[in-house]
N, C-alpha and C positions, 0 to 999 in steps of 0.2 A: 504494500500500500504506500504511493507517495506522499510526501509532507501538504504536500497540496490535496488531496483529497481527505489526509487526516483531520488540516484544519477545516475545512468543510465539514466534517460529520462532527466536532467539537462542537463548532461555532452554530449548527442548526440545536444539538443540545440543549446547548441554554437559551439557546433564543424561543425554541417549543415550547419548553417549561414557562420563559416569559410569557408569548403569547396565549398560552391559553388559560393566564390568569387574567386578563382585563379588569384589574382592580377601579373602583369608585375613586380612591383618592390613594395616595403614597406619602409615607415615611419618609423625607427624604435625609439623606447628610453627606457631608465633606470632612472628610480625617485628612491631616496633615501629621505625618510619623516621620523616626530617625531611629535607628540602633546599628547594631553591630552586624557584619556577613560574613561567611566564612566559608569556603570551597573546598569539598574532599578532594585528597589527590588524586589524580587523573594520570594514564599514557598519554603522550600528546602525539599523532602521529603528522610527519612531515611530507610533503608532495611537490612536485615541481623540479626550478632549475634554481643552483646554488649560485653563488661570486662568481666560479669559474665557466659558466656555463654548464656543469655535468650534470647529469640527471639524477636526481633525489627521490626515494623511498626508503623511508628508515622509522623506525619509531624508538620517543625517548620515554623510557621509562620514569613511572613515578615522580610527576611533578608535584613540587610544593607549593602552595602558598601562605601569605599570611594572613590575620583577622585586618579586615576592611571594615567599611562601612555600607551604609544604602540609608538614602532618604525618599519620599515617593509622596504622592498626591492620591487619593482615590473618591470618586464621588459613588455615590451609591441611594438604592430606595430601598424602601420594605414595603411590602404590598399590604396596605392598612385594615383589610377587612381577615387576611392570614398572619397573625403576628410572627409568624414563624419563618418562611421563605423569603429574600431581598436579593437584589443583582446590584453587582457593580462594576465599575470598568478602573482599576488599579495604573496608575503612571509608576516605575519604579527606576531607580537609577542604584546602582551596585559600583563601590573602585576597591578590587581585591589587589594589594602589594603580591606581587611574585617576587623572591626573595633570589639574593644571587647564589646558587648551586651546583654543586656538580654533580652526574646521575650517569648516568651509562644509555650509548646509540647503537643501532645496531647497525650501522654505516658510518663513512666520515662525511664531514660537507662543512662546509662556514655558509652563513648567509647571516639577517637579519630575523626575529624578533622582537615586536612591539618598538619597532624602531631601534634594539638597540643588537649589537651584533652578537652572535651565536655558531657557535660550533662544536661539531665533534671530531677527537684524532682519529689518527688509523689503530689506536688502541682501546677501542669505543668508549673514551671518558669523554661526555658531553657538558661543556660549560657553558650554566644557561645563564643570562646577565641579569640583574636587577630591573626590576619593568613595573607596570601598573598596566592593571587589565580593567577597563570601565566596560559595565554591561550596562544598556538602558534596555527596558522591555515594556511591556506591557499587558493586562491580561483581565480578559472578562471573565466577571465569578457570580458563580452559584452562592448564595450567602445560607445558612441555617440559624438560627437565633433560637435560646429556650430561655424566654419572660421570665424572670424570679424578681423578688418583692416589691413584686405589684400592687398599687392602690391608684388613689385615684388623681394623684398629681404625676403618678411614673405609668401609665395604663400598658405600656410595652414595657415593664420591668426596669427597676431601676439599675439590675445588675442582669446582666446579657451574657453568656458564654455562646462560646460560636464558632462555627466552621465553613472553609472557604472552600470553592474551588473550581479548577478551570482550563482552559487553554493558556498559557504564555507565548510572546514573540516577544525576538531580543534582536535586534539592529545591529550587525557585524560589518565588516571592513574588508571590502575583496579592493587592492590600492584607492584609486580615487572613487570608488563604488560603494553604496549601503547595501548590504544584503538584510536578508529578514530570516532569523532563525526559528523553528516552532520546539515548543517544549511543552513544558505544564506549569501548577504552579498549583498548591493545597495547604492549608492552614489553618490551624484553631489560636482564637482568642477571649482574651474576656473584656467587657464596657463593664465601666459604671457611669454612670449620669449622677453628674456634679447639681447640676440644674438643668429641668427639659430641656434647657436648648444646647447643651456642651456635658461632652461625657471624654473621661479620660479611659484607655483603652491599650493593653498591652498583649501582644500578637507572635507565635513562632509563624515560620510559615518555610515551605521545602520546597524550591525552584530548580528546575532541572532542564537542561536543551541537549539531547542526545546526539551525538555530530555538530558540535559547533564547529563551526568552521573561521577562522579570517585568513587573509592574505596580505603580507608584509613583501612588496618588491612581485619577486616570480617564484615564492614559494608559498603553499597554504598548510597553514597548521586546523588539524582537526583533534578535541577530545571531550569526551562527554564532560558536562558541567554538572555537578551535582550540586547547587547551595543552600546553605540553613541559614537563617536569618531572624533574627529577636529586635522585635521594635517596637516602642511605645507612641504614642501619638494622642490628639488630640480630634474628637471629631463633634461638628456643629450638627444639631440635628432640628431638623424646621420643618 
């Protein structure tokens, strides 16, 4: 199944479940969040033509990285006459440090990533440089909400535990080109509401793009992303 058909049968998902609630009125809010990200280690596989011209197929073992950040925007509804189901569409921005390392190639080659240069010997020590990897993505979600202590100034609960989930797209770099990567992206949180209209809200949530891909120069690196992510945030609700 191509990524392009995958995200089509995603993206009718939730839009069915939308539309065949046609709610009277909607819940709506705006969270603005910041915390911590963090990327399991990954093979990175390499493709293309190196410095010298030669032809490149090799993969480096076991890349590291370090804890980064993510900050993100998300607007969202809840369907007011089911306190329970809400959709949203998620802005998120990710910058994970890749630290400088040495790991082992199953080929030699020099070239560039993330702009800064990289190589392996003919003894397959691969020395990867210090770098910064920004993902920006984005991703429409299925929301679940369970109402707890409910009266009649919180009618949707003043304390919200909750689960997300979705398709993701993450914007990658083939030279002067954006490509569009597809993944996922799922997540549980809790709200509390400070006052009906502002609730403070802290969130894990587990984003992942299988074959990510960018292109640095005339070589493309590929390797699954796996991220966790802990954020707290603020959301208006009106």
């Amino acid at each position: 199944m191509t990524r392009t058909r995958t995200a089509a049968i995603l993206v009718a998902a939730v839009l069915s479940v939308a539309s065949g609630a046609a709610p009277a009125a909607a819940e709506w809010n705006v969270d603005l969040y910041g915390g911590a990200a963090w990327i399991q280690n990954s093979d990175l596989g390499v493709r293309g033509q190196d410095d010298r011209g030669a032809s490149v197929n090799l993969t480096l073992s076991d890349l590291d990285t370090n804890l980064g950040f993510t900050v993100g925007v998300r607007g969202a509804y809840w369907l007011e006459p089911l306190p329970f189901p809400g959709f949203d569409l998620d802005a998120f921005y990710m910058q994970i440090p890749v630290p400088a390392q040495t790991t082992t190639g199953t080929a030699a080659f020099s070239g560039h990533f993330l702009g800064k240069p990289i190589s392996v010997d003919a003894s397959g020590v691969a020395h990867i440089p210090s770098a910064t990897l920004p993902l920006f993505g984005f991703a429409p979600e299925l929301r679940l909400r369970w109402p707890l202590m409910v009266d009649a100034t919180f009618p949707n609960g003043r304390l919200q535990p909750y689960f997300t989930g979705g398709p993701a797209w993450a914007f990658s770099l083939k030279n002067e080109h954006i490509a569009v990567e597809l993944g996922g992206k799922i997540g549980a949180g809790l709200a509390f509401q400070i006052v009906p209209w502002l609730a403070l809200f802290s969130e894990y949530r587990y984003i992942f793009f299988p074959g990510f891909q960018l292109t640095d120069e005339h070589l493309t690196y590929r390797a699954n992303i796996n991220s966790h992510t802990v954020v707290v945030g603020l959301s208006w609700r009106f």
